[in-house]
C-alpha positions in Angstrom: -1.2 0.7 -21.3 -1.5 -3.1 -20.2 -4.5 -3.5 -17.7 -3.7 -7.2 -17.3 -2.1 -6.6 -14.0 -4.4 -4.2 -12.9 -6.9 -7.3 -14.0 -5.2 -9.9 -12.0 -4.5 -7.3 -8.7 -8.2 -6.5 -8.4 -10.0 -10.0 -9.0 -7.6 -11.0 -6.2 -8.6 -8.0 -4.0 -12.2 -8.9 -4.6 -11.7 -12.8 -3.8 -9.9 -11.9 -0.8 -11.9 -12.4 1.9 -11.1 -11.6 6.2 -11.1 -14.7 7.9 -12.4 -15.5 11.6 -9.5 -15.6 13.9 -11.0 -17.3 16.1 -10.5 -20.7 14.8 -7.7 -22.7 14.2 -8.3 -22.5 11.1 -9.1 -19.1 10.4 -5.9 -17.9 12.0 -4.1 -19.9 9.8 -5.8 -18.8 6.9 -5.1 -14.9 8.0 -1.4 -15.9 9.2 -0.5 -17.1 6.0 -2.2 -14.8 3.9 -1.9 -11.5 5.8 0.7 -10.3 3.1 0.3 -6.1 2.2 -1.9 -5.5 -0.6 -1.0 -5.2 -4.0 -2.6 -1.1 -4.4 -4.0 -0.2 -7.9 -1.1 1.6 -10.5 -0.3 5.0 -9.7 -2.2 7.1 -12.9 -2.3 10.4 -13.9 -4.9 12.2 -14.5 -4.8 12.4 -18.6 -3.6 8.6 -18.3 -7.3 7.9 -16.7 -8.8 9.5 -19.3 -7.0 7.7 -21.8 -8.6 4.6 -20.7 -11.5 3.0 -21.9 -14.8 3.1 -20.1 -14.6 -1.0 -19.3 -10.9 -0.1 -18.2 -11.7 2.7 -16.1 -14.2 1.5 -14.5 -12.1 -1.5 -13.4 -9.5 0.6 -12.5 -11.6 2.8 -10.1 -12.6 -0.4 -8.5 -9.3 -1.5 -8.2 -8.6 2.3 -6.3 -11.5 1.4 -3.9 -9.9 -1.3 -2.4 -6.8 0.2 -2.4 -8.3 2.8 0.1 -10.1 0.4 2.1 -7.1 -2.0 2.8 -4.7 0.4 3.7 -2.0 -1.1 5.2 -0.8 -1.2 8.9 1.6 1.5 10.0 4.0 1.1 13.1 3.4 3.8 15.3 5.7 4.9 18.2 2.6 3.4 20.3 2.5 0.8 18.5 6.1 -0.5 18.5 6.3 0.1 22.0 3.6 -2.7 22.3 5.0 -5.0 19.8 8.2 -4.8 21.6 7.0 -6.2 24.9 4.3 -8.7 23.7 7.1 -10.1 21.5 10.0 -10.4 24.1 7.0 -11.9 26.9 6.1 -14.3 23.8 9.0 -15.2 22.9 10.8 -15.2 26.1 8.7 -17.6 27.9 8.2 -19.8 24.7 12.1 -20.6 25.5 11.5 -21.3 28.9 12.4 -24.9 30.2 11.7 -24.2 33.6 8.3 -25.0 35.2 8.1 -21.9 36.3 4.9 -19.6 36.2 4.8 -17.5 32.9 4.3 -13.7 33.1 1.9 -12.7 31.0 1.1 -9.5 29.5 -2.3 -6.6 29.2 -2.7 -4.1 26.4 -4.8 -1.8 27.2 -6.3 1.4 25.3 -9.3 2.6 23.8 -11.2 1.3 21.1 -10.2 1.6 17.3 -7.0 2.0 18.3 -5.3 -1.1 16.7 -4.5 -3.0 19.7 -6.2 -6.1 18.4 -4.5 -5.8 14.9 -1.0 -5.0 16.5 -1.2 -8.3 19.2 -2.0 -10.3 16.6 0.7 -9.3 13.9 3.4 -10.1 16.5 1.8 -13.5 17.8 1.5 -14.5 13.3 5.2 -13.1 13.4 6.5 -15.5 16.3 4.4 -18.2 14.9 5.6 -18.1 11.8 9.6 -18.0 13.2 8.3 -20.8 15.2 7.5 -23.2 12.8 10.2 -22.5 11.0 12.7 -23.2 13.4 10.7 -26.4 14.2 10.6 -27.4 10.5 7.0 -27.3 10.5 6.7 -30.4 12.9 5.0 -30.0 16.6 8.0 -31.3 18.8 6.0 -32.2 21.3 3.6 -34.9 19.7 3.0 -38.2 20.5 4.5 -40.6 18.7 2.0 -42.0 16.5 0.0 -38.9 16.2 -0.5 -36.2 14.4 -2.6 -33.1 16.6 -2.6 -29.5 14.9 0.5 -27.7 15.6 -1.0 -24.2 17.3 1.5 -22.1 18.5 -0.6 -19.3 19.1 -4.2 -19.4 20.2 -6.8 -16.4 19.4 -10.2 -16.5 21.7 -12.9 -13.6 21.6 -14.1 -13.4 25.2 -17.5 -13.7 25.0 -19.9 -10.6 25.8 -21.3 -12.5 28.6 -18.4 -14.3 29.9 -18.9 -17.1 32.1 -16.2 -19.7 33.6 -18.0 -22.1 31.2 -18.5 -20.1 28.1 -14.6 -19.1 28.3 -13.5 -22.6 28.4 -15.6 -23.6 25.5 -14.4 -20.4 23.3 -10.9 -21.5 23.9 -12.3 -25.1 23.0 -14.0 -23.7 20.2 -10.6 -22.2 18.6 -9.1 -26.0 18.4 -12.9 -27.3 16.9 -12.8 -29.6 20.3 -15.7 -31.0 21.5 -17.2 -29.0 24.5 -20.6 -30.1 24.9 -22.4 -31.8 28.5 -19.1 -31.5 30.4 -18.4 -29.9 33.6 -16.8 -26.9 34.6 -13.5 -29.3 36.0 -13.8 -31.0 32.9 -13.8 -28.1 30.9 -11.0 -26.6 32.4 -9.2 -30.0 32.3 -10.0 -30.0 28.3 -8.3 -26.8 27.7 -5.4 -27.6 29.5 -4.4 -31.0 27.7 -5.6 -28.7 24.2 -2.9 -26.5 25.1 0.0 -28.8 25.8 -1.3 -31.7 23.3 -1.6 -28.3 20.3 2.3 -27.1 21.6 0.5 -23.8 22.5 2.7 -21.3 23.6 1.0 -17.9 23.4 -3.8 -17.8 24.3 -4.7 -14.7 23.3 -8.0 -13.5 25.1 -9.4 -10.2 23.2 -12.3 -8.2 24.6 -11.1 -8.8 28.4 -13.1 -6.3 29.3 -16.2 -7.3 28.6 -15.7 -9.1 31.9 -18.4 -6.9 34.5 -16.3 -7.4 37.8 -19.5 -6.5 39.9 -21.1 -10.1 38.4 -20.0 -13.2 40.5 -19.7 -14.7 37.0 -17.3 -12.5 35.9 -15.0 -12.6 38.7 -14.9 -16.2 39.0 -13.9 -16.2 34.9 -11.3 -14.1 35.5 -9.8 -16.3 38.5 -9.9 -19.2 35.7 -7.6 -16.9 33.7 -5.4 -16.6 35.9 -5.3 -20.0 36.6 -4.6 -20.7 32.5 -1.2 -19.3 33.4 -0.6 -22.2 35.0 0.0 -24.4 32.0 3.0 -22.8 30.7 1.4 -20.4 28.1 1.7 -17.0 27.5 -1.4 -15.1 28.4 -2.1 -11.8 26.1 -4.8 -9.7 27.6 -6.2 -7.1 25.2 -8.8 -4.9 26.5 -10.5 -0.7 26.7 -9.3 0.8 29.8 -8.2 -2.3 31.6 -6.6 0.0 34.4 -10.9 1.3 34.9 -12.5 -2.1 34.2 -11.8 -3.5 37.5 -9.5 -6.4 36.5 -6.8 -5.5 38.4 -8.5 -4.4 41.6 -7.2 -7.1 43.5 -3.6 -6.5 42.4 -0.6 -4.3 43.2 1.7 -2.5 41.7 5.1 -3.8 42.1 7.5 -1.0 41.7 11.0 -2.5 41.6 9.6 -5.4 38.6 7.3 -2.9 37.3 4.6 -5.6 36.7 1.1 -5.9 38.4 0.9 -8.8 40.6 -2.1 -11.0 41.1 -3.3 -13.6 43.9 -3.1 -17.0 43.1 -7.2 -18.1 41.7 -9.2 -20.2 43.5 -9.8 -22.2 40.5 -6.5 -23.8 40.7 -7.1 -25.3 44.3 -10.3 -26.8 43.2 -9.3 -28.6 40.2 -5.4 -29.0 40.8 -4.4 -27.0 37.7 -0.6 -26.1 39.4 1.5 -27.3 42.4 2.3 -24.4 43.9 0.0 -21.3 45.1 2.2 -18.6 43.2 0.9 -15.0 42.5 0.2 -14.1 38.9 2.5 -11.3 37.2 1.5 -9.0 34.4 3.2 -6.6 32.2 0.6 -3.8 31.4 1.7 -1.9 28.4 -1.0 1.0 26.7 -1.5 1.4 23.1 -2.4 5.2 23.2 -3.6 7.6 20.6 -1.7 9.9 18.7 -1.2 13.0 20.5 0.4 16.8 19.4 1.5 18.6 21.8 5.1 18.6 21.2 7.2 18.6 18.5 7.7 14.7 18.7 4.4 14.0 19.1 3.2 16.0 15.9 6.4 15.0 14.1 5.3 11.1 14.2 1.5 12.0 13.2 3.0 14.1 10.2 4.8 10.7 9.5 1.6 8.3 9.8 -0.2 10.9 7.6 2.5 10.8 5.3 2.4 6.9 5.0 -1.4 6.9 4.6 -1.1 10.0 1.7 1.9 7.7 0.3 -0.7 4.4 -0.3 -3.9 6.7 -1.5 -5.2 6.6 -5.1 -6.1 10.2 -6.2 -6.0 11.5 -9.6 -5.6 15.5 -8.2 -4.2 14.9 -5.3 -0.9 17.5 -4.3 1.8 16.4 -3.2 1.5 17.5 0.8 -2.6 17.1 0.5 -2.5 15.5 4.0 0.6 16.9 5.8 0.3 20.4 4.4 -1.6 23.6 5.4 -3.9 23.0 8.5 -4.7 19.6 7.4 -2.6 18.2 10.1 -4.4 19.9 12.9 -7.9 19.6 11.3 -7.4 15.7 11.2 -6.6 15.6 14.9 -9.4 17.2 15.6 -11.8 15.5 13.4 -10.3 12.0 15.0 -8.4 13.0 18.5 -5.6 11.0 16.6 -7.0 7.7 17.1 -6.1 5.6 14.4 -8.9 3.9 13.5 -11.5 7.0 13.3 -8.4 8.4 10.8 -8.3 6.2 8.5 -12.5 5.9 8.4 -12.7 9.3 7.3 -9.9 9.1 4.9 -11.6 5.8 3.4 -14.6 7.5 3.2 -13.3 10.9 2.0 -11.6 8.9 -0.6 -14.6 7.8 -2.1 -16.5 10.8 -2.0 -13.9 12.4 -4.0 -14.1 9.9 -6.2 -17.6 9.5 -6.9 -18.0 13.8 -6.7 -15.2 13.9 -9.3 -12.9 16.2 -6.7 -10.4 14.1 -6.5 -8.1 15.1 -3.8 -9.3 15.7 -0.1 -9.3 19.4 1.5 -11.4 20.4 4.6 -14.8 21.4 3.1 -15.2 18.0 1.4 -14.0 16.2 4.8 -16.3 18.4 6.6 -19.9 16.5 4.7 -18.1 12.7 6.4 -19.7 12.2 9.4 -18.5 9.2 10.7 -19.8 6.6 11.9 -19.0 3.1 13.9 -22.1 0.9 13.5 -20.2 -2.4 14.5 -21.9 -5.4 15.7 -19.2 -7.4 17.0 -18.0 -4.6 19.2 -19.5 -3.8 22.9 -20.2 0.3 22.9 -20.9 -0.5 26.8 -17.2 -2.0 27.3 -15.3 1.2 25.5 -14.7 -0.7 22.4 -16.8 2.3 20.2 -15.0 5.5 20.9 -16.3 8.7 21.3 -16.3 10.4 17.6 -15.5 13.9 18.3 -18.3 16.5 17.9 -20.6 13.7 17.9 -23.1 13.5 20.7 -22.0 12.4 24.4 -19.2 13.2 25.5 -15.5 13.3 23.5 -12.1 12.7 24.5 -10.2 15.0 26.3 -8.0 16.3 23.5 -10.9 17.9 21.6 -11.9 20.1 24.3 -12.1 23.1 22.0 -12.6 24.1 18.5 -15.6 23.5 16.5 -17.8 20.3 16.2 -16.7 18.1 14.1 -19.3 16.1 12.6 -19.5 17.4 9.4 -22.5 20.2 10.5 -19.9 23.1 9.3 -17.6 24.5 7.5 -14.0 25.9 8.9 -13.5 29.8 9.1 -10.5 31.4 8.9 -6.9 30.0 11.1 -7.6 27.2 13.4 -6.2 28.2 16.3 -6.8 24.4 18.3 -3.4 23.2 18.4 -1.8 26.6 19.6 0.7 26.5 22.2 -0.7 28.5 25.1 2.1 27.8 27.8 2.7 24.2 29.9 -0.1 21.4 30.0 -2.2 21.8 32.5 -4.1 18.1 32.4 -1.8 15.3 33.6 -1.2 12.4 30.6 -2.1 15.3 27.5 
């Protein structure tokens, strides 16, 4: 068998690192290299063998990655997301008008791909963009040459501040921020925006934002003024509906879009003619859920996808859609996406380095996960509630046993059984 692909697959999966975002350019480095993985060969078991122990070896590497860089699935949740940020995006990006843009919040809780699904559709315009602009900003100077950005990717910071916010988006473009002002500031990021041909800021973490800190609320009053300067503004945040940023909206039922007052910032430092309120689309990227048959139809699908790109030598055919798999994975992960695919990573190596091979409920049940993550803020709701863990879970794993890897299942799980209509509003 020739290993020289295998070879030249997994010393590019090893170079291959995960750039910062939040820099011009990092996102430019992700954009442009964010193609799908190239997984290790598809062996059987007595071809494995066959190999050599340098060969193997490599080879089982080569399956490690494959595991860990699972690709991204579209979800019903999440193409209901990608469908409105990219019609906001794109739609006001075509606007000639000088006319407020309505910008858009995507809200859920953490590990639930909200961050990787925003910013696959704002590389995805981008990239359409450029194209149709043939790689030239077509709003530059004459005579110059300023980096062509049309979509901007800020972290808010975990203590947000008017002044910290304005130097992150500063940051992204590698401008100087340094001894200026807060009108200066906000006056920098404007002309960044226009002079960069900007057409979409991105602001992730939005809830880190404490609305009972003056700080806080007079940062999110300069957002709101950003939409001002004819950018799309892309709110991603836990539980935006509970964080308090939209206490001083209402609902608007006949646009179904949440409407803002005009800021304050804008009267200070002249940042728009007109004192016009502030529209958003709020859109939720939810778990997976199984209470009826479409519901458990589309998580038999993701599990299907994710069984479709794993690397196991004895691994059936239906090893994750088959038996009570299914329901045991929904309770292990509530059908959050990013707790699922943590325990299948890790499940995948522990059958690989125990020999098993293929994953079954007793050697899930010795996984306990865990999501030590430093650039995540467990007091926002960007760390989710592990089920069986301590503290409290989400809702859906109200019953059944604890799920941390303490036990072993006995006999029929009887979680998922349908005992009559739901009782709990949004289950």
């Amino acid at each position: 068998m020739n290993q020289e692909p295998d070879r030249h697959h997994l010393a590019e999966a090893l170079t291959r690192s995960s750039p910062r975002r939040d820099t011009y350019a990092g996102w430019q480095r992700w954009r442009t290299t964010r193609g799908p993985f190239t997984p290790a060969p598809r062996l059987t078991l007595a071809e494995w063998r066959a190999l050599g122990p340098a060969q193997r070896t490599l080879h089982d590497l080569h399956r490690t990655a494959t595991h860990v860089n699972l690709p991204l699935q579209e979800t019903p949740m999440s193409l209901k997301v990608a469908r409105l940020v990219n019609r906001r995006i794109r739609n006001n990006a075509l606007k000639t008008r000088p006319s407020t843009r309505a910008g858009v919040m995507v809200t859920g809780w953490g590990y639930q791909g909200k961050t990787e699904t925003v910013c696959e559709v704002a590389a995805a315009f981008e990239d359409a963009w450029l194209a149709m602009h043939n790689y030239v900003h077509p709003g530059a100077m004459e005579g110059t040459r300023d980096l062509h950005a049309p979509v901007a990717y800020v972290q808010t910071p975990v203590t947000a501040k008017p002044k910290s916010t304005c130097q992150s988006i500063l940051g992204f473009f590698g401008a100087e921020a340094r001894r200026l002002t807060l009108p200066q500031l906000i006056r920098q990021v404007a002309d960044s925006l226009d002079d960069h041909g900007t057409k979409a800021l991105i602001l992730d973490d939005i809830t880190r934002l404490r609305m009972h800190r003056a700080d806080d609320q007079d940062t999110l009053d300069l957002i709101r003024a950003f939409m001002s300067m004819n950018v799309t503004l892309v709110l991603v945040g836990v539980d935006i509906l509970g964080s308090g940023l939209l206490r001083q909206g209402r609902w608007d039922p006949q646009r179904r879009q949440w409407v803002l007052p005009p800021s304050q910032h804008a009267r200070v430092h002249g940042l728009e003619a007109t004192q016009t309120e502030r529209r958003f689309d709020l859109v939720e990227l939810d778990r997976f859920r199984y209470s009826t048959p479409e519901q458990i139809t589309a998580f038999h699908d993701h599990l299907a996808g994710l069984q479709a790109n794993l690397r196991l030598l004895k691994a059936p055919p239906d090893m994750l859609t088959g038996s009570h798999m299914p329901e045991y994975l929904m309770r292990r992960t509530d059908g959050v996406v990013g707790l699922l695919e943590r325990l299948i990573e890790d499940g995948c190596q522990e059958a690989m380095d125990s020999g098993k091979e293929t994953l079954d409920e007793a050697l899930l049940d010795d996984i306990v996960l865990s999501l030590d993550d430093p650039d995540r803020d467990p007091q926002a709701g960007e760390v989710p509630a592990i089920p069986g863990s301590s503290g409290p879970a989400p809702d859906a794993v109200a019953t059944g046993r604890a799920a941390s890897g303490t036990g072993r299942s006995r006999g029929r799980n009887t979680t998922f059984d349908d005992h009559g209509p739901e009782t709990r509003t949004g289950s």
